[in-house]
PAGUDO-326469 format. One record per residue: residue number from 1; chain; x, y, z of N, C-alpha, C, CB in turn. Coordinates in nm, 4 decimals, always signed. Atoms other than C-alpha are relative to their C-alpha. Glycine has a CB too. Layout:
// residues N
 mivo miza     n.xx     n.yy     n.zz    ca.xx    ca.yy    ca.zz     c.xx     c.yy     c.zz    cb.xx    cb.yy    cb.zz
  NUM    A        X        Y        Z        X        Y        Z        X        Y        Z        X        Y        Z
...
END
This chain:
// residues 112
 mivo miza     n.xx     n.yy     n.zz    ca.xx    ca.yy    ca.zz     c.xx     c.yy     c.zz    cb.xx    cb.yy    cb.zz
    1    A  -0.0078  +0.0205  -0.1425  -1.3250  -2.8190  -0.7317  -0.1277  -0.0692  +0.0443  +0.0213  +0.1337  +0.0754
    2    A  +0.1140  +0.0768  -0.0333  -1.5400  -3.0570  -0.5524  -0.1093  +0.0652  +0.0636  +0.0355  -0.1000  +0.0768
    3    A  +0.1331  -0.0931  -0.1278  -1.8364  -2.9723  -0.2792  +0.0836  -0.0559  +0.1453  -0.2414  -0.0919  -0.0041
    4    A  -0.1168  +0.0091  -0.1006  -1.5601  -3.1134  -0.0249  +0.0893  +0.1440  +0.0119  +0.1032  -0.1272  -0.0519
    5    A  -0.1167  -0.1124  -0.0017  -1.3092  -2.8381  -0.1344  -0.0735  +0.1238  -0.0049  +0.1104  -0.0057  -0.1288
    6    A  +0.0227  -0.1231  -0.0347  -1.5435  -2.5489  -0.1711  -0.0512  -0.0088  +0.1660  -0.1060  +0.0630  -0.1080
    7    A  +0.0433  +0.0104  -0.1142  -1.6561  -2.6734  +0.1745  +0.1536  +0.0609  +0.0897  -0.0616  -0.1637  +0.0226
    8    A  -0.1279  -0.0295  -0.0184  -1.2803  -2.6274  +0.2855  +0.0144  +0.1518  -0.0175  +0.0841  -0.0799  -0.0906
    9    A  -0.0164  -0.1433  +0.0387  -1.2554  -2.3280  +0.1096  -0.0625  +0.1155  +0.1102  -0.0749  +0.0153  -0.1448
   10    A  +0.0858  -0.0931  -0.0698  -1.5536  -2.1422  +0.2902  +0.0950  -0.0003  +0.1151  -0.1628  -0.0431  +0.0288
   11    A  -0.0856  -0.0075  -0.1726  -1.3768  -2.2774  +0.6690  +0.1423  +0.0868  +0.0033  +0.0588  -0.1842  +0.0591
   12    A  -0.1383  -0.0834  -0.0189  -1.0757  -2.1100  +0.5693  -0.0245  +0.1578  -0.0200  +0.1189  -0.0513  -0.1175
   13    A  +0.0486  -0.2052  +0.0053  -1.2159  -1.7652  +0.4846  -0.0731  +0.0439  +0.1375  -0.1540  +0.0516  -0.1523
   14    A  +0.0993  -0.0118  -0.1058  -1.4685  -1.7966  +0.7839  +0.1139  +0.0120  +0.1212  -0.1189  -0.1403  +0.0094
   15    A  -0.0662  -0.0239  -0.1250  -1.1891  -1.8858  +1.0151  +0.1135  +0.1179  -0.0082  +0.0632  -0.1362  +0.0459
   16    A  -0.0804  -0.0973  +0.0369  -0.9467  -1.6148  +0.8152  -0.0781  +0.1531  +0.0621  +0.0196  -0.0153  -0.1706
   17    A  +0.0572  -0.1064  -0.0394  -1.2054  -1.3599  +0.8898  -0.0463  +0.0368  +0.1659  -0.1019  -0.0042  -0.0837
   18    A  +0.0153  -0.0117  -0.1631  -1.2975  -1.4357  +1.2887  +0.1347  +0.0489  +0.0451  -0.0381  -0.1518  +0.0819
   19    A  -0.0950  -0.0149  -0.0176  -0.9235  -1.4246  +1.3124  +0.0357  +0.1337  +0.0056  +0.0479  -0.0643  -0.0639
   20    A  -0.0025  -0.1477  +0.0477  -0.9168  -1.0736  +1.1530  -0.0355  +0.0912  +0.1156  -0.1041  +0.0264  -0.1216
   21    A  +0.1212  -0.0479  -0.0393  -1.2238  -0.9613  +1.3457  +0.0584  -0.0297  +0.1382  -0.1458  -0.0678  -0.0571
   22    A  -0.0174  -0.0101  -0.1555  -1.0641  -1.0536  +1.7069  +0.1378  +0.0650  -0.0304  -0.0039  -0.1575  +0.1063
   23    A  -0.1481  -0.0558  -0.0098  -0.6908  -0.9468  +1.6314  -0.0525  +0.1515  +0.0166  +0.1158  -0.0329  -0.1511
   24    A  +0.0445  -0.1428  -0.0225  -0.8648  -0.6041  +1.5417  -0.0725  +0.0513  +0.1252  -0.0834  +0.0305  -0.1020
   25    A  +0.0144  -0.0053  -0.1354  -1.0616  -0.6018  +1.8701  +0.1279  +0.0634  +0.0851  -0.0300  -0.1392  +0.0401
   26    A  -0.1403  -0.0414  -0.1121  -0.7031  -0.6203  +2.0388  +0.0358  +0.1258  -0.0527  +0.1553  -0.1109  -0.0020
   27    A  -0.0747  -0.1119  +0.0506  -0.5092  -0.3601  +1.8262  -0.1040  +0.0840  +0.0214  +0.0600  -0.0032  -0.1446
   28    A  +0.0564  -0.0990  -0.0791  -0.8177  -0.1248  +1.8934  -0.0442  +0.0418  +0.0976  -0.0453  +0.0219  -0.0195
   29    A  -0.0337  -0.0560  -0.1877  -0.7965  -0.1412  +2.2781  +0.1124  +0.0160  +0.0308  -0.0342  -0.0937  +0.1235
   30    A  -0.1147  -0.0941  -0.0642  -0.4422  -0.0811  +2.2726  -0.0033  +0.1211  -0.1066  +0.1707  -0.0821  +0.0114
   31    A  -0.0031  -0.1778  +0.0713  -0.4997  +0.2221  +1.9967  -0.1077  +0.0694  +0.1270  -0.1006  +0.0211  -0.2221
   32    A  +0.0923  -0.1024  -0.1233  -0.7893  +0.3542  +2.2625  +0.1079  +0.0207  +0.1376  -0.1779  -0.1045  +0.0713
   33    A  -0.0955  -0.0077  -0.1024  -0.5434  +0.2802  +2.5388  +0.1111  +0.1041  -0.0170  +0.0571  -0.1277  +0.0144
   34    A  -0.0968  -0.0692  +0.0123  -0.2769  +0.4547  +2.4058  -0.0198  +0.1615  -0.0300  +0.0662  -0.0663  -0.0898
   35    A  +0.0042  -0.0958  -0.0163  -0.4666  +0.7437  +2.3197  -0.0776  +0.1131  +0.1131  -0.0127  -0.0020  -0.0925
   36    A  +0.0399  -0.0397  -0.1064  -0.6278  +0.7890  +2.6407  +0.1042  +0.0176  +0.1398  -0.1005  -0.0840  +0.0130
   37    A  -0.1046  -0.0742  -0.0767  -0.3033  +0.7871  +2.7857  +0.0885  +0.1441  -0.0189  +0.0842  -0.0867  +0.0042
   38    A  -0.0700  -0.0857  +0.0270  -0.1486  +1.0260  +2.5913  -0.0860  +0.1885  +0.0667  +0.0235  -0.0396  -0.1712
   39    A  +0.0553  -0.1132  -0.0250  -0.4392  +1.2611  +2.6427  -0.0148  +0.0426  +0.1450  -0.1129  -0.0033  -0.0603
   40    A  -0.0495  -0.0473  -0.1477  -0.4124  +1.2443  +3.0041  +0.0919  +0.0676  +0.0490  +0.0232  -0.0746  +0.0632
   41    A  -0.0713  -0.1132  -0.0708  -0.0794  +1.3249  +3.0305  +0.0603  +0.1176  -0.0572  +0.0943  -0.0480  +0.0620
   42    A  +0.0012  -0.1231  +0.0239  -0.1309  +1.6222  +2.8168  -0.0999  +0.0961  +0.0731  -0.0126  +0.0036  -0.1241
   43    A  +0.1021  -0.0885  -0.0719  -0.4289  +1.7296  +3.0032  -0.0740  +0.0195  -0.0694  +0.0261  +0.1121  +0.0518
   44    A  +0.0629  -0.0079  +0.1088  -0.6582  +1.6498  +2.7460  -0.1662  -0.1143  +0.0443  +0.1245  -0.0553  -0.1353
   45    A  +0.1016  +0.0783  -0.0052  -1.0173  +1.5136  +2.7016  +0.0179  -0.0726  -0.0823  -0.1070  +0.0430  -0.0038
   46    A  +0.1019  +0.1286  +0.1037  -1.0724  +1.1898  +2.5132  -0.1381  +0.0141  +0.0049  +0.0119  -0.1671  +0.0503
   47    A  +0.1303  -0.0188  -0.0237  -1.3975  +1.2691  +2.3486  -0.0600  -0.1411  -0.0611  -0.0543  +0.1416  -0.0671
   48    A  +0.0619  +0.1016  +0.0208  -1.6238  +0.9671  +2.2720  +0.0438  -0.1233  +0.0737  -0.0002  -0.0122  -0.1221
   49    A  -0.0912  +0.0678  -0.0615  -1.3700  +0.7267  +2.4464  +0.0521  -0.0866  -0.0660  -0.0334  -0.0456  +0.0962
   50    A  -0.0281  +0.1300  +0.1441  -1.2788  +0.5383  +2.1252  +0.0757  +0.0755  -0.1215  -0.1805  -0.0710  -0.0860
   51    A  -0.1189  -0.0041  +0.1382  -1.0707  +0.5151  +1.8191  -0.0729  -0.0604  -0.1072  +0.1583  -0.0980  +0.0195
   52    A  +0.0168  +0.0415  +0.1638  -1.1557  +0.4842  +1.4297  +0.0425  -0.0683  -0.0762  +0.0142  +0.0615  -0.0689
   53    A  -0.0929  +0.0995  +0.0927  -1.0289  +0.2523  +1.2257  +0.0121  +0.0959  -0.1522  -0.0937  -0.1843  -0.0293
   54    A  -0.0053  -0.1083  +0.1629  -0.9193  +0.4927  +0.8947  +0.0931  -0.0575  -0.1349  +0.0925  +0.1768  +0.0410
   55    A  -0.0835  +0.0250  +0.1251  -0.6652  +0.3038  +0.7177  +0.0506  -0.1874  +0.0965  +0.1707  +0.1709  -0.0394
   56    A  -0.0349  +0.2183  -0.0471  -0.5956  -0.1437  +0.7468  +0.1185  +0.0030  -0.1371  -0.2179  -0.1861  -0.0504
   57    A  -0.0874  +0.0428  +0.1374  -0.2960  -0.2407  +0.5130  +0.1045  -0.1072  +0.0413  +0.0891  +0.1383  -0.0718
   58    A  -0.1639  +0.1225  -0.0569  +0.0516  -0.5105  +0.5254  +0.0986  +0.1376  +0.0075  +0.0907  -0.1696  -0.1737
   59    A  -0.1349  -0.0947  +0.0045  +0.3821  -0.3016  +0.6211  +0.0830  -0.1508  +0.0755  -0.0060  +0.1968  +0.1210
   60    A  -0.0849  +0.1171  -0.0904  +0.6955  -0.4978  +0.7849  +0.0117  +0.1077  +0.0812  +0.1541  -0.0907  -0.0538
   61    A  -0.0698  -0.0837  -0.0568  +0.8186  -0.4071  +1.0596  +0.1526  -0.0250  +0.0307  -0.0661  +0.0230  +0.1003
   62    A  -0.1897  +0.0338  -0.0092  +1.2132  -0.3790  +1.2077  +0.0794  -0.1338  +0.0007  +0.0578  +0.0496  +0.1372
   63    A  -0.0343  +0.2070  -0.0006  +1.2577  -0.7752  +1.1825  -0.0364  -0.0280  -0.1314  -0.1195  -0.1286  +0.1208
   64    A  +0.0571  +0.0785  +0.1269  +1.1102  -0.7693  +0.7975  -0.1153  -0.0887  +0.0461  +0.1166  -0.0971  -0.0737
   65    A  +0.0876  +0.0718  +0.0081  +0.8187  -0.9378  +0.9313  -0.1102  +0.0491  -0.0315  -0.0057  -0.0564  +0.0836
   66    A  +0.1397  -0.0218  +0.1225  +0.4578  -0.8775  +0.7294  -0.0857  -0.0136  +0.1610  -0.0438  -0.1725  -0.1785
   67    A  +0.1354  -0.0015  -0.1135  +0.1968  -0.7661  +0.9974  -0.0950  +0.0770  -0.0453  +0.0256  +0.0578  +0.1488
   68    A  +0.0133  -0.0678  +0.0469  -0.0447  -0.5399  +0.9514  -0.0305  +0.1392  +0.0705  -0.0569  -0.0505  -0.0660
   69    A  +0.0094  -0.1458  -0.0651  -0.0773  -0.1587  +0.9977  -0.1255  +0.0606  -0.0260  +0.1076  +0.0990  -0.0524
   70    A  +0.1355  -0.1352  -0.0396  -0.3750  +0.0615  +1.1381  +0.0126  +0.0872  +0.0501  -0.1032  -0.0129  +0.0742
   71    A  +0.0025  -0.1244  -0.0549  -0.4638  +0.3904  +1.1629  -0.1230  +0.0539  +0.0566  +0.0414  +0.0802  -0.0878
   72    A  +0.0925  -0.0438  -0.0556  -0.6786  +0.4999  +1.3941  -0.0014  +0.1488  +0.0016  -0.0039  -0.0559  +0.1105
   73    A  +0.0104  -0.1346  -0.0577  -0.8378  +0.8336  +1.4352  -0.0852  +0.0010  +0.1027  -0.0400  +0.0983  -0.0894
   74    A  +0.0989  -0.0469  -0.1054  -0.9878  +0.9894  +1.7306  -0.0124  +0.1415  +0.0442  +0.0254  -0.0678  +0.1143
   75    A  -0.0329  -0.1698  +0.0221  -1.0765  +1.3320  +1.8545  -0.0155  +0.0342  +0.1854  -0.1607  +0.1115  -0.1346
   76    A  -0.0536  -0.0149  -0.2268  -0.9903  +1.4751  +2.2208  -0.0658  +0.1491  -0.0097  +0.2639  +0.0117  +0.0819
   77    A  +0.0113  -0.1224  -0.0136  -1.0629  +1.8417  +2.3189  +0.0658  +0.1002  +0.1265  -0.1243  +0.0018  -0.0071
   78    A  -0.1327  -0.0777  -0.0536  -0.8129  +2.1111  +2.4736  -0.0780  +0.1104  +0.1032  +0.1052  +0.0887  -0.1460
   79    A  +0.0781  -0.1000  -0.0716  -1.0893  +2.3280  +2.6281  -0.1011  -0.0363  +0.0219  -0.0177  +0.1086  -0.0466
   80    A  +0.1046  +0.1122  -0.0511  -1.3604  +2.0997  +2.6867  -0.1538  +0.0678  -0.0937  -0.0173  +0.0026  +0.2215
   81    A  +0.0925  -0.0572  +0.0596  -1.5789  +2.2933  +2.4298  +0.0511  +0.0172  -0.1882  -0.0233  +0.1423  +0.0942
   82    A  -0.0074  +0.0389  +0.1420  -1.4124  +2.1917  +2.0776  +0.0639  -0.1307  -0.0198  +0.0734  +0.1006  -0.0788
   83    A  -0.0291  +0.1607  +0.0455  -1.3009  +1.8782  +1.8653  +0.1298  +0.0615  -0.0600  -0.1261  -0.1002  -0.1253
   84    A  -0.0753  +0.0198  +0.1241  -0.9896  +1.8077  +1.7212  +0.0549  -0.1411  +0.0267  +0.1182  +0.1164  -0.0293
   85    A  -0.0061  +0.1172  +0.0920  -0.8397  +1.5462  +1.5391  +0.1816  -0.0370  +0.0416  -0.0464  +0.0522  -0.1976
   86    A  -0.1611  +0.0363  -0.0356  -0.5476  +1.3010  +1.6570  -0.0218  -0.1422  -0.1162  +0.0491  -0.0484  +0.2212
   87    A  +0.0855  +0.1264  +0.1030  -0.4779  +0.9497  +1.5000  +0.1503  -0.0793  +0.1255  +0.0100  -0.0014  -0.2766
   88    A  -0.0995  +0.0713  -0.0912  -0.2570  +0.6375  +1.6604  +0.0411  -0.0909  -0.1387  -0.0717  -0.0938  +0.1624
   89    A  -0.0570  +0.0796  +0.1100  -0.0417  +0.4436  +1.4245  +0.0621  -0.1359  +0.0418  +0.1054  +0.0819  -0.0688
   90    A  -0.0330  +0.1071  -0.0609  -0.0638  +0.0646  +1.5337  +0.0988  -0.1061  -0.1132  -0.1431  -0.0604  +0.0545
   91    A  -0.0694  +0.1035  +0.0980  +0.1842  -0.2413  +1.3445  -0.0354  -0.1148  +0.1078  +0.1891  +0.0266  -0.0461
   92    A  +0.0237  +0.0979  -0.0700  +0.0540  -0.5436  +1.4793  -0.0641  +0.0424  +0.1061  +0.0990  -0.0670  +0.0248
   93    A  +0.0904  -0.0325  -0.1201  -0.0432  -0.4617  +1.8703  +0.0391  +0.1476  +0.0764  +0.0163  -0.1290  +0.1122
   94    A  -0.0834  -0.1453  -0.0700  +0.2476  -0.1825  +1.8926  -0.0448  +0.1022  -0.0641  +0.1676  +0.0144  -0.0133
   95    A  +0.0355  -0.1548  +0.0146  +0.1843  +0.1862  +1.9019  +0.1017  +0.0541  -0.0807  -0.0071  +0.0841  +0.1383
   96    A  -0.1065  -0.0316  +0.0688  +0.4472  +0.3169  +1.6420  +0.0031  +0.1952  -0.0258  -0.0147  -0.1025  -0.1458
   97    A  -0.0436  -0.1792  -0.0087  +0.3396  +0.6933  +1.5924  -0.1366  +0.0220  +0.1031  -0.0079  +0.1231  -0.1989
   98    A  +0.1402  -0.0435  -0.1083  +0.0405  +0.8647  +1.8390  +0.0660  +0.1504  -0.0785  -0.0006  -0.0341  +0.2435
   99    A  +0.0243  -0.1561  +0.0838  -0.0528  +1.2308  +1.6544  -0.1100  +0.0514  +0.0728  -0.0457  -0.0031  -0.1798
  100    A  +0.1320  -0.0719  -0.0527  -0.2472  +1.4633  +1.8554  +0.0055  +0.1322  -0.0749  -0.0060  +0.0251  +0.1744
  101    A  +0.0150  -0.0873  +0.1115  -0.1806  +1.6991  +1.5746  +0.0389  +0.1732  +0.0552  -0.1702  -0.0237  -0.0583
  102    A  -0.0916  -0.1236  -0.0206  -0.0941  +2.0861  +1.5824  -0.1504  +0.0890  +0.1426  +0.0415  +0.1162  -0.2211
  103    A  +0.0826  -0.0483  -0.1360  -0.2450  +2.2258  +1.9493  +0.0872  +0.1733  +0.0151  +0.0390  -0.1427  +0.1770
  104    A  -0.0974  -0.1742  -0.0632  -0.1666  +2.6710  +2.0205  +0.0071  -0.0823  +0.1589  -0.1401  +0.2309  +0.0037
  105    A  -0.0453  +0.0138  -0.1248  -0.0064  +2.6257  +2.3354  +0.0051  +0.1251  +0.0803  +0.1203  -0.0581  -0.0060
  106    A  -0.0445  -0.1848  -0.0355  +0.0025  +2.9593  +2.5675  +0.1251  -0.0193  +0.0691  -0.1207  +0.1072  +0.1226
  107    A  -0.0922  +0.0139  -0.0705  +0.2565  +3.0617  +2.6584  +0.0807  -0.0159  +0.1826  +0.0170  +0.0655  -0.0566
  108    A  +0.0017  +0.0269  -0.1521  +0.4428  +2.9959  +3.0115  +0.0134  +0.1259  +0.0741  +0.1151  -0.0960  +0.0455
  109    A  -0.0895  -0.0962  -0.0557  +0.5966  +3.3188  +3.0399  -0.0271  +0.0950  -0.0639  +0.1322  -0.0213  +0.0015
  110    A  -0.0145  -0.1180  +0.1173  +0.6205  +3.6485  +2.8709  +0.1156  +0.0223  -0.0247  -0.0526  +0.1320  +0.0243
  111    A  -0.0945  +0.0310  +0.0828  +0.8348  +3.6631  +2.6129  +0.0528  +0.1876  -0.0187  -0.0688  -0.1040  -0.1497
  112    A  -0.0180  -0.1608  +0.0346  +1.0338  +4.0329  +2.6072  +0.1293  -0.0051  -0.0755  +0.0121  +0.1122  +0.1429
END
């Protein structure tokens, strides 16, 4: 390969990777978005106000088309004095699963 084509080469990884590097931007303001909605209308804190990136991979989605899938984690709190652990499951920009994981609930009523 010449010093033309590795020149080529580099622009295509450079622009492969900005590409990367802003798509992910998006998909992790609608994973924060989505889990700052959810925790609202459970009545929940979003703690830190952000989402993790824990898992990047290819999946298709319902059209067979090759996008890729992230999993975000983040952690909210139910009593405003502990952590736990949710995650958002993005394909491309869509929200596909949101996990705020196993919460005791009290009960509404008494149970006889």
């Amino acid at each position: 390969m010449g010093s033309g084509g590795w020149e080529l080469f580099g622009l295509v990884v450079l622009a492969g990777g900005a590409w990367l590097w802003l798509d992910s931007l998006k998909a992790r303001d609608a994973g924060i978005a989505a889990a700052r909605a959810a925790c609202q209308s459970e009545d929940l804190q979003l703690l830190d106000d952000t989402v993790a990136i824990s898992s990047l991979r290819l999946a298709r989605n319902d059209d067979g088309r090759l996008l890729l899938r992230r999993v975000y984690d983040f952690e909210y709190s139910d009593t405003g004095d502990n952590r736990r652990h949710g995650s958002v499951v993005m394909l491309g920009h869509r929200v596909v699963v949101l996990n705020l994981g196993l919460r005791l609930v009290p009960p509404q009523r008494a149970l006889h």
